[in-house]
mmJSON file of the N, C-alpha and C atoms, coordinates in Angstrom:
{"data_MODEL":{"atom_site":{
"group_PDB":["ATOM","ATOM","ATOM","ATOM","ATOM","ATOM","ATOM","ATOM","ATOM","ATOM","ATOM","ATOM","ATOM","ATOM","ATOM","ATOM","ATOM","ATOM","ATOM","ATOM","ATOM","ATOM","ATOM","ATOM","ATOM","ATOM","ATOM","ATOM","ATOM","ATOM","ATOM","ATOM","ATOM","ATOM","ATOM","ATOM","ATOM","ATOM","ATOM","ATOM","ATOM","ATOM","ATOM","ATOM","ATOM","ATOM","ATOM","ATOM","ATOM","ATOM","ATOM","ATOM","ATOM","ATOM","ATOM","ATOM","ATOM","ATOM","ATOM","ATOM","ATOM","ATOM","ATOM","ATOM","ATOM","ATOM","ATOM","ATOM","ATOM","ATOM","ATOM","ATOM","ATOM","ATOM","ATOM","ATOM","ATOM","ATOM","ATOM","ATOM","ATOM","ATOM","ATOM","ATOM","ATOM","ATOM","ATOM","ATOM","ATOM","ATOM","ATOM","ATOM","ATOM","ATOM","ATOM","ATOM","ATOM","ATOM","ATOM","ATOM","ATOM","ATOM","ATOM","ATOM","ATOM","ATOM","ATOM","ATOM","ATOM","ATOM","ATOM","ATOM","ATOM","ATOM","ATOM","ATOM","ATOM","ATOM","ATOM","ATOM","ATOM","ATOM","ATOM","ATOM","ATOM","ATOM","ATOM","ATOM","ATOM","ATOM","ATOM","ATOM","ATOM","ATOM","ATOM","ATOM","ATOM","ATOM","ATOM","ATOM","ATOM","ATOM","ATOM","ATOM","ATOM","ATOM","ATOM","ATOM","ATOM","ATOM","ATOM","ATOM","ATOM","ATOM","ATOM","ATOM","ATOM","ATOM","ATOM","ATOM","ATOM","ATOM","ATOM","ATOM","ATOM","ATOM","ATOM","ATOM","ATOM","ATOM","ATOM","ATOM","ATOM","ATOM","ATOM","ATOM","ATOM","ATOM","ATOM","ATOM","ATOM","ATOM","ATOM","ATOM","ATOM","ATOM","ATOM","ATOM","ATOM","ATOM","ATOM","ATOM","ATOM","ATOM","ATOM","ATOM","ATOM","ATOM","ATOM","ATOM","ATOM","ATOM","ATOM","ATOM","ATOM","ATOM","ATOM","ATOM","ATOM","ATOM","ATOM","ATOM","ATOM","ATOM","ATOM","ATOM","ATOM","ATOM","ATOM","ATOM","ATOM","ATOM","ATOM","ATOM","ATOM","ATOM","ATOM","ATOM","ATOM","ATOM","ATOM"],
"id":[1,2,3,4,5,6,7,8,9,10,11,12,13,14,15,16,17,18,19,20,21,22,23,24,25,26,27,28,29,30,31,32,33,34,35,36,37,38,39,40,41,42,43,44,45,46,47,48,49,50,51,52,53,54,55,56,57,58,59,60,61,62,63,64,65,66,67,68,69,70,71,72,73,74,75,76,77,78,79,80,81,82,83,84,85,86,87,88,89,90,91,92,93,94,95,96,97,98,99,100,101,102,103,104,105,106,107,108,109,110,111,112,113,114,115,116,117,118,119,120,121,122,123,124,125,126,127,128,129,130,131,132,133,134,135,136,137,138,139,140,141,142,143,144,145,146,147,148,149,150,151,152,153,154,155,156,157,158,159,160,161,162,163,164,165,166,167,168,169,170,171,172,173,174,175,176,177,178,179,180,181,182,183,184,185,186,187,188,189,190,191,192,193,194,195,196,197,198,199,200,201,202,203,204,205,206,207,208,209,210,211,212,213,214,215,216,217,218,219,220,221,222,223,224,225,226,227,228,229,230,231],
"type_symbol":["N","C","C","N","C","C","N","C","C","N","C","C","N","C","C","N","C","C","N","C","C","N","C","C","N","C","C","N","C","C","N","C","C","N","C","C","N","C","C","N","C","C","N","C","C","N","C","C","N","C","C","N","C","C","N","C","C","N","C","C","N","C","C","N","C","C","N","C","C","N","C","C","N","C","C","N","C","C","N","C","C","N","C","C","N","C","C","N","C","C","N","C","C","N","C","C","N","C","C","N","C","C","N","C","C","N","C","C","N","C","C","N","C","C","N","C","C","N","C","C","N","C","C","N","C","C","N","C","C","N","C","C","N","C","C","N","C","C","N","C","C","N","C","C","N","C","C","N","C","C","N","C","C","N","C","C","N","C","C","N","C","C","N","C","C","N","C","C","N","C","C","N","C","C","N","C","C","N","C","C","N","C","C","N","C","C","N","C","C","N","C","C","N","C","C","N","C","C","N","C","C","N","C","C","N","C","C","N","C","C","N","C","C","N","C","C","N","C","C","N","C","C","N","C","C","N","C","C","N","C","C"],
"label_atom_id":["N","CA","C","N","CA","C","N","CA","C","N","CA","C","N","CA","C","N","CA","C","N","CA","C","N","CA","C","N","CA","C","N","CA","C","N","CA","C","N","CA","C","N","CA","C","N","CA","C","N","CA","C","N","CA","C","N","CA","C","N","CA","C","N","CA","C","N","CA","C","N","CA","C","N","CA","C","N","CA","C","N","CA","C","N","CA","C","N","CA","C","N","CA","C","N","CA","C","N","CA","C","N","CA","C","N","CA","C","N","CA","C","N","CA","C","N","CA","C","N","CA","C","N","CA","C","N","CA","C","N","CA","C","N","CA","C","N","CA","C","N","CA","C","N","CA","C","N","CA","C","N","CA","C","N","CA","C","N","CA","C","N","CA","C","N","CA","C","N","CA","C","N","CA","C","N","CA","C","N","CA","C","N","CA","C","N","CA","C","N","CA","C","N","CA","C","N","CA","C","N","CA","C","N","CA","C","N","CA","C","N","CA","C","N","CA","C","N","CA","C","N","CA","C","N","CA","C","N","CA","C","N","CA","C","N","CA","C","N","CA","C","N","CA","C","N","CA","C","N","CA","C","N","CA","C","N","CA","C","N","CA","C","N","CA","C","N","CA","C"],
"label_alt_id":[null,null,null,null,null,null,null,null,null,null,null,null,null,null,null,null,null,null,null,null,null,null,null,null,null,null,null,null,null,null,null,null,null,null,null,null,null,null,null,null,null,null,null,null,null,null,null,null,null,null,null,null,null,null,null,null,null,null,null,null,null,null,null,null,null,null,null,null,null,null,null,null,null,null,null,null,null,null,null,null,null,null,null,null,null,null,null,null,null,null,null,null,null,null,null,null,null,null,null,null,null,null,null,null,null,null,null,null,null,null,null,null,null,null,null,null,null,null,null,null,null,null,null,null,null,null,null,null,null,null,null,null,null,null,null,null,null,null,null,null,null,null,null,null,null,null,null,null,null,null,null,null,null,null,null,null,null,null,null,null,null,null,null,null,null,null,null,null,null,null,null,null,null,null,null,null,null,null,null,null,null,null,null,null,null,null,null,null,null,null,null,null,null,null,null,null,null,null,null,null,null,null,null,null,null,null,null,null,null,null,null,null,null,null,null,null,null,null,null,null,null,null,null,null,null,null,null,null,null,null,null],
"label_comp_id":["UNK","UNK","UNK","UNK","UNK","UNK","UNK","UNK","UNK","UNK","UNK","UNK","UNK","UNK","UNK","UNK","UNK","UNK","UNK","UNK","UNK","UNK","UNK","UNK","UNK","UNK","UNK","UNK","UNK","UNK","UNK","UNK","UNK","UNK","UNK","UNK","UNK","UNK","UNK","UNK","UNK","UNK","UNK","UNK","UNK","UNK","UNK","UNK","UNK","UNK","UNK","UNK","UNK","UNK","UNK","UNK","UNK","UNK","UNK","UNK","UNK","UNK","UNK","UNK","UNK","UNK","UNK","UNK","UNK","UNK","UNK","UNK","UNK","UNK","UNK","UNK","UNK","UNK","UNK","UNK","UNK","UNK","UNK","UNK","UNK","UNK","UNK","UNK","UNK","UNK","UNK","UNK","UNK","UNK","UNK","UNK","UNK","UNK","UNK","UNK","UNK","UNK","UNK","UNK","UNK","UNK","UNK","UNK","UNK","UNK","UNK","UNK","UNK","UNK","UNK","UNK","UNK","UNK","UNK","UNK","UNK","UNK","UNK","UNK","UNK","UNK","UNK","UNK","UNK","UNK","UNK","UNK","UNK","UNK","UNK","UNK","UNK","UNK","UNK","UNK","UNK","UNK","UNK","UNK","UNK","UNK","UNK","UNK","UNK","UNK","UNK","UNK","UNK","UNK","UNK","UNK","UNK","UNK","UNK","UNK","UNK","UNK","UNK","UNK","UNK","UNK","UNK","UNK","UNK","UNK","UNK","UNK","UNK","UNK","UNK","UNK","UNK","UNK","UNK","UNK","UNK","UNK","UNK","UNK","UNK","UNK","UNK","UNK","UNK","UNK","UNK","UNK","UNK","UNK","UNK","UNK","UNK","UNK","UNK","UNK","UNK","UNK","UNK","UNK","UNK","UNK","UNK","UNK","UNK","UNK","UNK","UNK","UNK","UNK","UNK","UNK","UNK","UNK","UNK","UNK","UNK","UNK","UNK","UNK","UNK","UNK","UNK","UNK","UNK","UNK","UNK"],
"label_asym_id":["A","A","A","A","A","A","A","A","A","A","A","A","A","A","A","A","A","A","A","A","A","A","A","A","A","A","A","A","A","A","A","A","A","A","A","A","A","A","A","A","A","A","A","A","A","A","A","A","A","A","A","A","A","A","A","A","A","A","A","A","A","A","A","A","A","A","A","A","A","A","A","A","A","A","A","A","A","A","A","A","A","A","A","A","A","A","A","A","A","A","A","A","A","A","A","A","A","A","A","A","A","A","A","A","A","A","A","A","A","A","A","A","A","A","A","A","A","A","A","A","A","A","A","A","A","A","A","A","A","A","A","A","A","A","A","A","A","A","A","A","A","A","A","A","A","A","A","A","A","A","A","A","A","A","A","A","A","A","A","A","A","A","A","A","A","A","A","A","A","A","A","A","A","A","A","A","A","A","A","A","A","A","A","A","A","A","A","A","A","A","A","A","A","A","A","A","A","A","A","A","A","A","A","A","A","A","A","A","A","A","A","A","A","A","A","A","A","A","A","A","A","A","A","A","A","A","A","A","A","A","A"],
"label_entity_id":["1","1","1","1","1","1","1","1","1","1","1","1","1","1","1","1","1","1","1","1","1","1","1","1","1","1","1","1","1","1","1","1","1","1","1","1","1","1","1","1","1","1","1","1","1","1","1","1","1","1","1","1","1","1","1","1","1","1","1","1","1","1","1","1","1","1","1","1","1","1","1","1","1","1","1","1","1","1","1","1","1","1","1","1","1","1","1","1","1","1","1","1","1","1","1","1","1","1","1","1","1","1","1","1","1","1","1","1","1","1","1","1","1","1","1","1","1","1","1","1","1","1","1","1","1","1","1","1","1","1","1","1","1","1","1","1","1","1","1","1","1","1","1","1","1","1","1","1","1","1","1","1","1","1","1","1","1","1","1","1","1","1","1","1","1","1","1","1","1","1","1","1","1","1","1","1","1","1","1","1","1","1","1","1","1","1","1","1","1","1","1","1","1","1","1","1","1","1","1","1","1","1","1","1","1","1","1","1","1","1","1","1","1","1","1","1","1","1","1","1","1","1","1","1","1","1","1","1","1","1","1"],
"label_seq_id":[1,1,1,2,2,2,3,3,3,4,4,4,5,5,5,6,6,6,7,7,7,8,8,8,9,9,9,10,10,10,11,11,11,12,12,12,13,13,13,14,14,14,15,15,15,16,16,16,17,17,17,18,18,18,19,19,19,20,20,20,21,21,21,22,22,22,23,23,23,24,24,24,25,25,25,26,26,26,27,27,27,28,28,28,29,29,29,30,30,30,31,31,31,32,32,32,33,33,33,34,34,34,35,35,35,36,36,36,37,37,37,38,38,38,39,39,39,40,40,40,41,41,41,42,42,42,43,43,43,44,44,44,45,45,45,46,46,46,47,47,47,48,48,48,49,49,49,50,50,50,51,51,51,52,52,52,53,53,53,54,54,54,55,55,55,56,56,56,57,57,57,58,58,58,59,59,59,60,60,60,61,61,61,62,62,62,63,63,63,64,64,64,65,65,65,66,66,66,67,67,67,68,68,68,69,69,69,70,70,70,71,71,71,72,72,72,73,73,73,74,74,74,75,75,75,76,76,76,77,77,77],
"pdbx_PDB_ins_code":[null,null,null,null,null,null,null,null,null,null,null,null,null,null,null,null,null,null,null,null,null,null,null,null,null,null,null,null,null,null,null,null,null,null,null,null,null,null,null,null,null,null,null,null,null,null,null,null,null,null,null,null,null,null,null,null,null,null,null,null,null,null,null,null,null,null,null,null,null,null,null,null,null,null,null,null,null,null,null,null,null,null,null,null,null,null,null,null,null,null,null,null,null,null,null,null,null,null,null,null,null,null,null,null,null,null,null,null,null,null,null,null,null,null,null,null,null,null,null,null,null,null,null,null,null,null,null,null,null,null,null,null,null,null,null,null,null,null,null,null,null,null,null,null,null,null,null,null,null,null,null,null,null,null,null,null,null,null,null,null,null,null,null,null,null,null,null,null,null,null,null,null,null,null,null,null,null,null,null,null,null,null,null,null,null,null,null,null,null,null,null,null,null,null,null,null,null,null,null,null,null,null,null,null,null,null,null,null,null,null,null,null,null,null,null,null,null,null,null,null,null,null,null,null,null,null,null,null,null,null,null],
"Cartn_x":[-142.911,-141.622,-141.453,-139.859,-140.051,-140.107,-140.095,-139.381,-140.001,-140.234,-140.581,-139.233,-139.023,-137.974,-137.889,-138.613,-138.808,-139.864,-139.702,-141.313,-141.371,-141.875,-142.67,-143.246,-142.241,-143.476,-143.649,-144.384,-145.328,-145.075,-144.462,-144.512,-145.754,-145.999,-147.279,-146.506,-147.535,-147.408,-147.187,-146.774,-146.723,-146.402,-145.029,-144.798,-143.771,-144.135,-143.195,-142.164,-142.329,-141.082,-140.088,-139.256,-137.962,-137.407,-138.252,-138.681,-138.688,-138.973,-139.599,-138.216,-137.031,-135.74,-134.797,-135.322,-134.859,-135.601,-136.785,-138.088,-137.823,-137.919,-137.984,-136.168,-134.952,-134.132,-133.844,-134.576,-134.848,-135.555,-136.247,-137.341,-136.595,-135.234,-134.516,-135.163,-135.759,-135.679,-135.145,-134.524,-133.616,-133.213,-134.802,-134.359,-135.867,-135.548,-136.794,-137.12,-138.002,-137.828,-139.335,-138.859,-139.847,-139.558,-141.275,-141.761,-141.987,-142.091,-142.152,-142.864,-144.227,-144.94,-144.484,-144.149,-144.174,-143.361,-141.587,-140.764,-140.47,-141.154,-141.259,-139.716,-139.73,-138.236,-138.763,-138.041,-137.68,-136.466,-136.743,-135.146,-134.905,-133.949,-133.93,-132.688,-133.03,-131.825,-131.434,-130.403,-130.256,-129.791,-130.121,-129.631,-128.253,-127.346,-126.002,-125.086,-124.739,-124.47,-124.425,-124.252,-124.448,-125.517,-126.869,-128.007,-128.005,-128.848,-129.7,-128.417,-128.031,-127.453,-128.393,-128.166,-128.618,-128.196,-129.225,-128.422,-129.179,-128.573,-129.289,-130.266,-130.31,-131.273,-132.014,-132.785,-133.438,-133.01,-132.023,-132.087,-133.227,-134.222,-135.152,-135.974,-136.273,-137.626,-136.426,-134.953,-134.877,-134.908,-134.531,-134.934,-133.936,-133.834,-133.091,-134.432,-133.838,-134.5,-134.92,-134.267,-134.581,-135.269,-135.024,-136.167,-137.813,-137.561,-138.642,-139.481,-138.5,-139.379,-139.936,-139.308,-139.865,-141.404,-141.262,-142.51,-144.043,-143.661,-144.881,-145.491,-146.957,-147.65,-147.872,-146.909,-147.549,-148.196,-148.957,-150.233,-150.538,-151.061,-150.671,-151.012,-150.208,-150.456,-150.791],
"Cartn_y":[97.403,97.155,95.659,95.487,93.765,93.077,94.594,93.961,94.968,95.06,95.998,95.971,97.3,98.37,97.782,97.812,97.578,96.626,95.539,94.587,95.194,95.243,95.545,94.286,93.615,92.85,92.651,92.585,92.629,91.293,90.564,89.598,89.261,87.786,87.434,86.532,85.135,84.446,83.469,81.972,80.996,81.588,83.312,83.693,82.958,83.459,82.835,83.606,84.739,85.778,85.572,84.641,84.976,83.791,82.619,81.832,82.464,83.608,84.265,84.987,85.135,86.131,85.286,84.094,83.487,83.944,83.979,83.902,85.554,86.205,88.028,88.176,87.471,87.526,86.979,86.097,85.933,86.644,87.593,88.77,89.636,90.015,91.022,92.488,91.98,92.637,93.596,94.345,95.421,95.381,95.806,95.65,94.959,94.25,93.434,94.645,95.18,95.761,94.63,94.768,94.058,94.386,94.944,95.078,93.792,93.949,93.184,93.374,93.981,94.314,93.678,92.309,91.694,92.485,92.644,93.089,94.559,95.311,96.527,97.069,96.083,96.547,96.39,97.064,97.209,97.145,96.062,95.583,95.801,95.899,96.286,95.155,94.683,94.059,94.721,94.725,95.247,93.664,94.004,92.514,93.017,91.903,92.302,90.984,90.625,90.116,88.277,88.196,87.129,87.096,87.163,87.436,88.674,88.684,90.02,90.273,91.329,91.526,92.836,92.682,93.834,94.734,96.114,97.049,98.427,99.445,100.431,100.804,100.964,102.145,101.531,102.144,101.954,102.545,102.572,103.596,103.628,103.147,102.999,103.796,103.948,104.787,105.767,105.789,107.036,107.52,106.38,106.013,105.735,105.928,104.921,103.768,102.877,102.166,102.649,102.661,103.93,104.297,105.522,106.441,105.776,104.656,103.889,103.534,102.727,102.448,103.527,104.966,105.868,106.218,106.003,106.504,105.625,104.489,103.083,103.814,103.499,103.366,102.032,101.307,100.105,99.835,98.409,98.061,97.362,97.453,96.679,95.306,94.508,93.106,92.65],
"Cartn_z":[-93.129,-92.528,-92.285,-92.3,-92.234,-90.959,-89.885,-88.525,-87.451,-86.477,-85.373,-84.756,-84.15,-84.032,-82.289,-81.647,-80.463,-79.696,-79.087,-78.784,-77.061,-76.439,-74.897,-74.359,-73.64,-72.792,-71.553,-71.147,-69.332,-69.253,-67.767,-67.346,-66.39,-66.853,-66.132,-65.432,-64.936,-63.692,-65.291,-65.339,-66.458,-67.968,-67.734,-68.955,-69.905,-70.936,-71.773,-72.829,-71.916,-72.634,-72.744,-72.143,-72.54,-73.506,-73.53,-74.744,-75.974,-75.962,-77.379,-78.037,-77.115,-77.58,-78.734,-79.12,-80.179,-81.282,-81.369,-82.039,-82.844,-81.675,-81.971,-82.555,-81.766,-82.734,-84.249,-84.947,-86.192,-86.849,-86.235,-86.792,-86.923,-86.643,-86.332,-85.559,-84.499,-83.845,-83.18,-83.223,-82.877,-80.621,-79.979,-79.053,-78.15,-76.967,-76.376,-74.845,-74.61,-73.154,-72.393,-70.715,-70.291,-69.061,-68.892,-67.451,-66.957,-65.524,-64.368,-63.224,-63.398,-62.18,-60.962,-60.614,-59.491,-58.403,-59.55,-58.429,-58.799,-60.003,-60.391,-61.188,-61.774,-62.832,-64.488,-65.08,-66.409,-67.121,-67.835,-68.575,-69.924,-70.508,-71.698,-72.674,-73.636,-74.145,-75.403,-76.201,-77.873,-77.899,-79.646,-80.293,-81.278,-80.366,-81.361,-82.308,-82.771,-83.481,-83.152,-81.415,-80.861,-80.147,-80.351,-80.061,-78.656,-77.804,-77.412,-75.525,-75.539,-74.273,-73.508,-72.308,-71.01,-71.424,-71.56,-71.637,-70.281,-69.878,-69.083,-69.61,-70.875,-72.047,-73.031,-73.855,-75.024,-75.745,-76.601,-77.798,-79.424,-78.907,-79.908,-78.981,-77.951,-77.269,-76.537,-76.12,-75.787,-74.866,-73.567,-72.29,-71.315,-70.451,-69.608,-68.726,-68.73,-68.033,-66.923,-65.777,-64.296,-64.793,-65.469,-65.722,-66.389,-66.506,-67.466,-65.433,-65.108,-63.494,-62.557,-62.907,-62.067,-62.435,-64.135,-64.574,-64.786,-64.487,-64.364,-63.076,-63.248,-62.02,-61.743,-61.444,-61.263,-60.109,-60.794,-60.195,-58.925,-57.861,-56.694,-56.904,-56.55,-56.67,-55.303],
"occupancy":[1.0,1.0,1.0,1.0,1.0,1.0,1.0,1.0,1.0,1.0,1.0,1.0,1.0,1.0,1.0,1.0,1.0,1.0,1.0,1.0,1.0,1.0,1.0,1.0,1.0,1.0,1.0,1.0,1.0,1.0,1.0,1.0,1.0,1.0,1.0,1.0,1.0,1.0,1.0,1.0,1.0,1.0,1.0,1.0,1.0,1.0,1.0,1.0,1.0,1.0,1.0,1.0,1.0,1.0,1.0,1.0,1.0,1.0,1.0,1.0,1.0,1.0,1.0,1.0,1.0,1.0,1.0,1.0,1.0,1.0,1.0,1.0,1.0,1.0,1.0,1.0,1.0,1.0,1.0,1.0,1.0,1.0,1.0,1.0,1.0,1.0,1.0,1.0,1.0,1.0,1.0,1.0,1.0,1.0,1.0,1.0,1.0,1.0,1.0,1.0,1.0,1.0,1.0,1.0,1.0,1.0,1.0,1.0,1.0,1.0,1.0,1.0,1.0,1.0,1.0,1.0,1.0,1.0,1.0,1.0,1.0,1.0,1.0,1.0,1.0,1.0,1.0,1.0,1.0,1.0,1.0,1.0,1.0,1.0,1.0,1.0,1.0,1.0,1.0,1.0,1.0,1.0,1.0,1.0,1.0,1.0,1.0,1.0,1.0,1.0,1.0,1.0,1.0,1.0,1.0,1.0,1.0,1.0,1.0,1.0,1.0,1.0,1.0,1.0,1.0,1.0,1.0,1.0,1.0,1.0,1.0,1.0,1.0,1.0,1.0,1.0,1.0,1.0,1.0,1.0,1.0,1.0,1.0,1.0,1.0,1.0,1.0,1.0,1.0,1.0,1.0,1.0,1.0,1.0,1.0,1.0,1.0,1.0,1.0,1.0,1.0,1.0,1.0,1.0,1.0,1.0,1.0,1.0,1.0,1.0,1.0,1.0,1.0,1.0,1.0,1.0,1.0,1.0,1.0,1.0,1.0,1.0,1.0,1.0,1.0,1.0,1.0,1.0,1.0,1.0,1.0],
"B_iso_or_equiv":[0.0,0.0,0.0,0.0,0.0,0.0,0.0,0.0,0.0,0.0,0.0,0.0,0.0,0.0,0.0,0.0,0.0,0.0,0.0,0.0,0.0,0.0,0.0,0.0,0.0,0.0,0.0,0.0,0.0,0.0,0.0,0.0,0.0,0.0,0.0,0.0,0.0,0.0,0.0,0.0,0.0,0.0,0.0,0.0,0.0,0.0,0.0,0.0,0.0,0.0,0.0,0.0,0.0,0.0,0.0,0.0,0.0,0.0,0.0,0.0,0.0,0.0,0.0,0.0,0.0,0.0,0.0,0.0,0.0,0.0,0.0,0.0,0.0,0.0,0.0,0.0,0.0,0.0,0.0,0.0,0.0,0.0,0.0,0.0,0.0,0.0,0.0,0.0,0.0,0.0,0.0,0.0,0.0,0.0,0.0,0.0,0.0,0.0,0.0,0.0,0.0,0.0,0.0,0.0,0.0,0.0,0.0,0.0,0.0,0.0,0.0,0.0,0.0,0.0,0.0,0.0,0.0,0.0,0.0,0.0,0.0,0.0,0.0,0.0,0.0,0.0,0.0,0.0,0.0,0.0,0.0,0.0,0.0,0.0,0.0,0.0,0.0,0.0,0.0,0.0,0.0,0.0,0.0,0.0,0.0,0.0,0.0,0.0,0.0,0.0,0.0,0.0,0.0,0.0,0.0,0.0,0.0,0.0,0.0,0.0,0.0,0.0,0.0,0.0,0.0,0.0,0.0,0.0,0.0,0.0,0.0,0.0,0.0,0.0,0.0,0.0,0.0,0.0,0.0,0.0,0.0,0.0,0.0,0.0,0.0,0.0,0.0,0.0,0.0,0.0,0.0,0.0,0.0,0.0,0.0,0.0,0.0,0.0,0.0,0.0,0.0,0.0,0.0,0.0,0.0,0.0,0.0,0.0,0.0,0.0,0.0,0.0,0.0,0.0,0.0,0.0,0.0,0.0,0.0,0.0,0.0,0.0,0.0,0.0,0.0,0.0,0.0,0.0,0.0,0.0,0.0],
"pdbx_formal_charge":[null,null,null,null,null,null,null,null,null,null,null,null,null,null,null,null,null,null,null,null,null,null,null,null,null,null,null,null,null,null,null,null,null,null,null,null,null,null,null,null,null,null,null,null,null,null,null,null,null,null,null,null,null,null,null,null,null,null,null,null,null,null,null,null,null,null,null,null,null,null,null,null,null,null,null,null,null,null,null,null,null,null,null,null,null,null,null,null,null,null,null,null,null,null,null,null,null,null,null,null,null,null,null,null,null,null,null,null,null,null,null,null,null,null,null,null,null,null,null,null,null,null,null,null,null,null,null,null,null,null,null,null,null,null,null,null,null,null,null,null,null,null,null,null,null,null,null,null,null,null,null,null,null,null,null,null,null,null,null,null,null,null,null,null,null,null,null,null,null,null,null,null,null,null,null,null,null,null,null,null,null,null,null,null,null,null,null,null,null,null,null,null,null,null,null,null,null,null,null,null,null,null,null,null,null,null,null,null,null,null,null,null,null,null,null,null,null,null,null,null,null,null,null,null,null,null,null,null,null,null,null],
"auth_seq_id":[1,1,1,2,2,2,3,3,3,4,4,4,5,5,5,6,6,6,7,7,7,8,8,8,9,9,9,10,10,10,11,11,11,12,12,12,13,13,13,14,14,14,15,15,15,16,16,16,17,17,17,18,18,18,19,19,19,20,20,20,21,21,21,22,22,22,23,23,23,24,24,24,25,25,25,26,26,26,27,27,27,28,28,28,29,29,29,30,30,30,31,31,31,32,32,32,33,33,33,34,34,34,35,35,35,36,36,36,37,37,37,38,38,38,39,39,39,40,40,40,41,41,41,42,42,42,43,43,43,44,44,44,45,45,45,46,46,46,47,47,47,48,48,48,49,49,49,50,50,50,51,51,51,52,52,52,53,53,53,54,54,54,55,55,55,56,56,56,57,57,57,58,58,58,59,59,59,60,60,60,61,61,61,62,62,62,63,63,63,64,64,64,65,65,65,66,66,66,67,67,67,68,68,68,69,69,69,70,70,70,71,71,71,72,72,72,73,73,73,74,74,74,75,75,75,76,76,76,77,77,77],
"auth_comp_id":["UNK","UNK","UNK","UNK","UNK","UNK","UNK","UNK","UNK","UNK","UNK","UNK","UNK","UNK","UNK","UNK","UNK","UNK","UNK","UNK","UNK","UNK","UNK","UNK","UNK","UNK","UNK","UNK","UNK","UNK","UNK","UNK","UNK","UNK","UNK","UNK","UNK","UNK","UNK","UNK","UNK","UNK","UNK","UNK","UNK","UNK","UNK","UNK","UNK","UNK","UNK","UNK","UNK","UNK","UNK","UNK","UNK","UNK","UNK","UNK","UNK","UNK","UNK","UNK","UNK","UNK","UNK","UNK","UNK","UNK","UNK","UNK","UNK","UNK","UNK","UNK","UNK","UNK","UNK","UNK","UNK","UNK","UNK","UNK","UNK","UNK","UNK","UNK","UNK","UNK","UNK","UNK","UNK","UNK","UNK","UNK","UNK","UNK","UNK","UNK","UNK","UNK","UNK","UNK","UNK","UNK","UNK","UNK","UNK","UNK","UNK","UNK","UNK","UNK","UNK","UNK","UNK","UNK","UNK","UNK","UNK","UNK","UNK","UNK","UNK","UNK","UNK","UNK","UNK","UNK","UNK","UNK","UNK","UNK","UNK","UNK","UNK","UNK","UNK","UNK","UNK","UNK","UNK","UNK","UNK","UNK","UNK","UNK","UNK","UNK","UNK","UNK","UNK","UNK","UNK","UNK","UNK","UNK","UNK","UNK","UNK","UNK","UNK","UNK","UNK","UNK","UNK","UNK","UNK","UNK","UNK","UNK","UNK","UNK","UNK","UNK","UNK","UNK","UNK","UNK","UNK","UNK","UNK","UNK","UNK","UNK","UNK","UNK","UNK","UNK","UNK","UNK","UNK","UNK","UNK","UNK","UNK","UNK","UNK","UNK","UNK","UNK","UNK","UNK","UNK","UNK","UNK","UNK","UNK","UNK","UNK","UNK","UNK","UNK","UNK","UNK","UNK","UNK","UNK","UNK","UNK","UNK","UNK","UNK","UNK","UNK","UNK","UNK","UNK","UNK","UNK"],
"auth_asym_id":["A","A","A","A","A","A","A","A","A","A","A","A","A","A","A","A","A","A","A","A","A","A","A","A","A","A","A","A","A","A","A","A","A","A","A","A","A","A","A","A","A","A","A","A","A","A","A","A","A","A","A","A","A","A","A","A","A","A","A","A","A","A","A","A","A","A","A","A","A","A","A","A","A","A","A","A","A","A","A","A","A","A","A","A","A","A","A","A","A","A","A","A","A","A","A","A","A","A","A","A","A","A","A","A","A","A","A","A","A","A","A","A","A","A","A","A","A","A","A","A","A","A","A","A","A","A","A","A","A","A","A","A","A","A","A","A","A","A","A","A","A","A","A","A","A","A","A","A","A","A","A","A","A","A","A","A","A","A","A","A","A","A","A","A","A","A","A","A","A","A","A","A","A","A","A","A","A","A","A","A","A","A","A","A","A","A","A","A","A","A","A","A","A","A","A","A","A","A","A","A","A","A","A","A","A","A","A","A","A","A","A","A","A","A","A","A","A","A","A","A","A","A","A","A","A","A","A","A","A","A","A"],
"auth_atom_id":["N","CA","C","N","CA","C","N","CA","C","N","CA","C","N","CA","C","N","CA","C","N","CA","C","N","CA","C","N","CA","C","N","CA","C","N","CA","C","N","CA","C","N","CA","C","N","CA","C","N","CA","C","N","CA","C","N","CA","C","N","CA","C","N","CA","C","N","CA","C","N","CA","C","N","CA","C","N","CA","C","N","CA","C","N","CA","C","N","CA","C","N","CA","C","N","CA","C","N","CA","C","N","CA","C","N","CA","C","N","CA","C","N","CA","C","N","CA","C","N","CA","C","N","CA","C","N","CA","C","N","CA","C","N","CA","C","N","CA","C","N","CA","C","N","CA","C","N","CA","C","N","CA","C","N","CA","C","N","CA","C","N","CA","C","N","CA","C","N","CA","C","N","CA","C","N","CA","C","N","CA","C","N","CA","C","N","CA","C","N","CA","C","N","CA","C","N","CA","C","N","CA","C","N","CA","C","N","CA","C","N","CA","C","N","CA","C","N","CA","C","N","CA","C","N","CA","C","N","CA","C","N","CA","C","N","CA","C","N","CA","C","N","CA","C","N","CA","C","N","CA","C","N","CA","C","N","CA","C","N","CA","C","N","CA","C","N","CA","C"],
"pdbx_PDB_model_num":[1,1,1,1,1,1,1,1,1,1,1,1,1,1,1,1,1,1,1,1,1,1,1,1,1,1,1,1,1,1,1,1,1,1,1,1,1,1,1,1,1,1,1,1,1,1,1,1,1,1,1,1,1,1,1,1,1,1,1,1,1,1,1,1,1,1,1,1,1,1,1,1,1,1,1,1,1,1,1,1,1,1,1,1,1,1,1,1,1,1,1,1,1,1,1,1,1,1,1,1,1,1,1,1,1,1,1,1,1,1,1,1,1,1,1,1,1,1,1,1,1,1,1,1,1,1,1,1,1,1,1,1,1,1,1,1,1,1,1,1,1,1,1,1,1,1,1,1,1,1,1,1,1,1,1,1,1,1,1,1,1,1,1,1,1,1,1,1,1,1,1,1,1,1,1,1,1,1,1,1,1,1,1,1,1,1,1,1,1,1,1,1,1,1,1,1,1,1,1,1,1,1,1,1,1,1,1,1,1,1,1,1,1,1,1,1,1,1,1,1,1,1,1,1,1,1,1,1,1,1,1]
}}}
């Protein structure tokens, strides 16, 4: 495949994720989701014709976001 359907990423402390939504939009990336242990959210963007917007859902995993935060055990920090 020329492209991954969906990327996942976990925010750390000195991340550089959201640096990367240029990068993953030339890959054609479809959609970016990203956890957030710190403050315990999950975001989701699609990429549309003017690069990547917020959306509630995943339609590549099939999700709502909510429902994505109910189901993390996240980790105590």
């Amino acid at each position: 495949l020329p492209s991954a359907a969906v990327v996942v990423e976990v925010l750390s402390s000195d991340d550089e994720t959201f640096r990367k939504f240029d990068f993953y939009a030339g890959h054609g990336v479809d959609e970016i989701v990203v956890a957030d242990p710190a403050t315990r959210t999950v975001r989701c963007w699609w990429l549309g014709d003017d690069g990547y917007r917020q959306e509630p859902s995943s339609d590549v995993l099939g999700v709502t976001m909510a429902d994505l935060i109910e189901g993390v055990a996240w980790p105590q920090l």
